[in-house]
C-alpha positions, -999 to +999 in steps of 0.1 A: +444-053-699+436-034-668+464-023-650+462-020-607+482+003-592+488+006-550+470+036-537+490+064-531+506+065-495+497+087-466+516+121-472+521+116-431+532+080-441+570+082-438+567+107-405+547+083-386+564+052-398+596+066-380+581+085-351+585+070-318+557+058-300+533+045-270+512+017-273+492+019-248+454-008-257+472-038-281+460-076-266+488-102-260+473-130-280+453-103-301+490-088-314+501-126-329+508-120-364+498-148-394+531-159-394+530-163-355+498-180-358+505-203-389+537-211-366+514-221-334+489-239-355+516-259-372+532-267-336+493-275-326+475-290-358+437-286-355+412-262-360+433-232-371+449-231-402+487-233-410+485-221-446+485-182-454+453-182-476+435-204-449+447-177-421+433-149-446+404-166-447+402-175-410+406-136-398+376-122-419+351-113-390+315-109-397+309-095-365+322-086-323+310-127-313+326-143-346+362-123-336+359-129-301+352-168-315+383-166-335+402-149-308+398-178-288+405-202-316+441-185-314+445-184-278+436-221-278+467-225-294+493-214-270+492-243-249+526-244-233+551-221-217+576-222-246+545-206-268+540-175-242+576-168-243+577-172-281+544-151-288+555-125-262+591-118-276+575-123-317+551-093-306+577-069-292+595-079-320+572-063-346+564-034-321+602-022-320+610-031-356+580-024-378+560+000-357+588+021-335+571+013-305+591+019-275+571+013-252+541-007-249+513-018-222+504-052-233+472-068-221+469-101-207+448-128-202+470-152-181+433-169-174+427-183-205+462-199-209+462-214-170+428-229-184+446-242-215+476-263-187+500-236-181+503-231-148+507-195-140+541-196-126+550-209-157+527-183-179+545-154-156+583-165-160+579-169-196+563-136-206+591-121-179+619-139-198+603-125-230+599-089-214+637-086-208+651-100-240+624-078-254+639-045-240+675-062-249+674-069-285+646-047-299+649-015-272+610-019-268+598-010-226+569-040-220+544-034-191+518-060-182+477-055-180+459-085-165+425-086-179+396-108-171+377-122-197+342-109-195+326-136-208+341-163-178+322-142-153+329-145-116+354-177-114+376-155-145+376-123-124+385-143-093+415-165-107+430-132-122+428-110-095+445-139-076+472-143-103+478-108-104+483-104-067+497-134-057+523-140-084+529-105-092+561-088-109+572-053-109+560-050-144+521-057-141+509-024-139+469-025-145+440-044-141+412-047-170+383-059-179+381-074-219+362-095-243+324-085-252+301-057-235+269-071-239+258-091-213+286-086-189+277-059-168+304-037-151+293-039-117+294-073-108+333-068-110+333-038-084+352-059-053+379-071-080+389-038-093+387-024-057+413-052-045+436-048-076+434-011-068+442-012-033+474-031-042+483-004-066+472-020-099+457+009-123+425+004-134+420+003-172+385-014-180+373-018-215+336-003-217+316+018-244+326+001-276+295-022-283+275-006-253+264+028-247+275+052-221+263+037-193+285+009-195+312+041-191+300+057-163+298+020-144+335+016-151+341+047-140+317+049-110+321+017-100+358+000-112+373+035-103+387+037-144+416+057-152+416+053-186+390+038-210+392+009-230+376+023-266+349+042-242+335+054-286+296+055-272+305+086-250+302+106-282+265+103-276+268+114-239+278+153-236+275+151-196+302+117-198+320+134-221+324+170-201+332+144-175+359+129-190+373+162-199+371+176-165+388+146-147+411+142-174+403+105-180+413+092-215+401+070-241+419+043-257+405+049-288+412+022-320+395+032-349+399+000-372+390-022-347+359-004-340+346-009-376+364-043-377+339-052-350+310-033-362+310-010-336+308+019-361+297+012-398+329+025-410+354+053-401+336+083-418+309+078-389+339+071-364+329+095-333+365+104-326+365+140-340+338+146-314+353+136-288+381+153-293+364+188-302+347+178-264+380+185-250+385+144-242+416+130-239+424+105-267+453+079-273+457+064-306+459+024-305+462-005-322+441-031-302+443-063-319+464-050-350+471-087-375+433-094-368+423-061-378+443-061-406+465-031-396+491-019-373+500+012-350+512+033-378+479+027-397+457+041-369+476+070-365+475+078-405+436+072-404+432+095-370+454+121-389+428+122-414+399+123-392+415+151-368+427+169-400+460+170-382+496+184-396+531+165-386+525+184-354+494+176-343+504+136-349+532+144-324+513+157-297+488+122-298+520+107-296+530+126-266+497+123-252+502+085-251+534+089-233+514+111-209+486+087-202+509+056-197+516+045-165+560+036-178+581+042-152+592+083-150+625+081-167+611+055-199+585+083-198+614+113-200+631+097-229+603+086-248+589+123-249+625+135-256+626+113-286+593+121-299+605+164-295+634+154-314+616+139-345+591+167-347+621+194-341+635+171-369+607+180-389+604+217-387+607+238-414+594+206-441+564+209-457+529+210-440+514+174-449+484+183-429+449+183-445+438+216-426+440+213-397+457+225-362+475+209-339+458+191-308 
């Protein structure tokens, strides 16, 4: 008989589990969990199934178009505002509990669910009433990211730009740019992001995961970017990436996703070593973690490995989350004070690391 054993865990495993974190690139109906989903698809019996093994099945992505086709499969299912508010507060729920995130900008697509019948008022009061339970019971900080879906083109970009300054709370913070790269060129989106912008909305585009630089230096040029979304294909740019350096611009970097999605062929060809030794500033994220088949604490155990990095060097890409966030000044005071404390915490253990310094 052949006995299986589990792998052995991360020596960093235990550190990162309980180090306090930033979450700064995770998707609102990206984060919903099988059991959120199998809960949603029972509530809405169709196309998605209820059923564990049928979910397993459901979530194994040949390729960027078949997850952006399941993706939409699952947001298809929140069709009323009692699902928002029970996805929303489910989602900071396994943030603040499993992965000790404390705070977290959560992208949204409010489009795709006013298209589905909930009317945005609706869509907004419910992820607010989720927010502030959120912060309540689980001690997790929620900010909001309208995105527009890519794919919807013009009439998408226009209904969330109106959503997001017409029925606007104090915690929407940013305005992105999702779904897939191909085919959607940045540029047509210039007035959107200059509007958003010009109401104080931080711009936060995806661009350079399944395009190449150019895609990048549109965002940037063009959407006036202050952080990337993925932004990987700048590893093949050394003039973008001195650029990104200079100007201090980060990426929002998710390794699993990007071999989830066949962006990179897996994560010993993941470019985010390069980047780094380019002097670009990196925050560690989880995307669209159930999907993906891992979670925040995952990608900062496979970036430990990639960086080479010791207990300390996974603190400072923990500060350096904090850093690039756009939380309020005080959430971003106590966040950095807790993260010091679990690395002073630390000191004088043993060096886990597998050789290499700190960031």
């Amino acid at each position: 008989m052949t006995v299986v054993t589990a792998p052995d865990p991360h020596p960093l495993a235990a550190f990162i589990a309980t180090m306090p974190k930033a979450e700064l690139h995770v998707h609102h109906v990206g984060s919903a969990s099988m059991r959120m989903v199998g809960e949603l698809a029972a509530r809405h019996p169709g196309t998605v199934p209820a059923d564990p093994e049928g979910l397993r099945s459901f979530y194994e992505f040949r390729d960027f178009a078949h997850f952006i086709e399941v993706y939409l499969a699952v947001v298809a299912l929140i069709r009323t505002p009692d699902d928002v508010r029970y996805l929303t507060y489910e989602i900071a729920r396994d943030l603040g509990t499993e992965q000790r995130v404390r705070y977290a900008e959560l992208t949204c697509t409010p489009y795709t669910s006013v298209l589905a019948g909930v009317p945005i008022e609706a869509y907004t009061e419910a992820i607010e009433d989720a927010r502030v339970a959120a912060e309540r019971d689980f001690g997790v900080v929620l900010r909001w990211i309208y995105d527009i879906p890519g794919e919807s083109g013009i009439p998408a970009a226009d209904a969330t730009l109106g959503y997001a300054l017409d029925h606007r709370t104090d915690a929407l913070i940013g305005f992105g740019l999702g779904g897939p790269e191909i085919g959607v060129p940045r540029p047509q989106f210039a007035p959107h992001f200059e509007r958003a912008r010009a109401a104080g909305l931080r711009s936060v585009p995806h661009a350079g995961e399944t395009t190449g630089p150019e895609t990048i230096w549109d965002s940037l040029r063009l959407l006036g970017a202050e952080r990337i979304g993925h932004g990987i294909s700048a590893a093949s740019d050394p003039a973008l990436m001195a650029h990104l350096a200079e100007h201090d611009i980060p990426l929002e970097v998710c390794p699993s996703s990007n071999v989830a999605t066949r962006a990179v062929p897996g994560l010993a060809e993941h470019p985010l070593e390069t980047l780094v030794a380019a002097g670009v500033p990196v925050t560690i994220n989880s995307d669209d973690p159930p999907m993906f088949g891992t979670t925040l604490n995952r990608e900062y155990e496979i970036a430990a490995d990639l960086l080479r990095l010791d207990a300390d060097g996974v603190s400072d890409l923990a500060r350096s989350a904090v850093r690039y966030s756009f939380a309020p000044d005080d959430v971003r005071a106590r966040l950095s004070a807790e993260i010091d404390a679990h690395a002073e915490a630390r000191a004088g253990g043993p060096n886990d690391a597998p050789g290499a310094p700190s960031l």
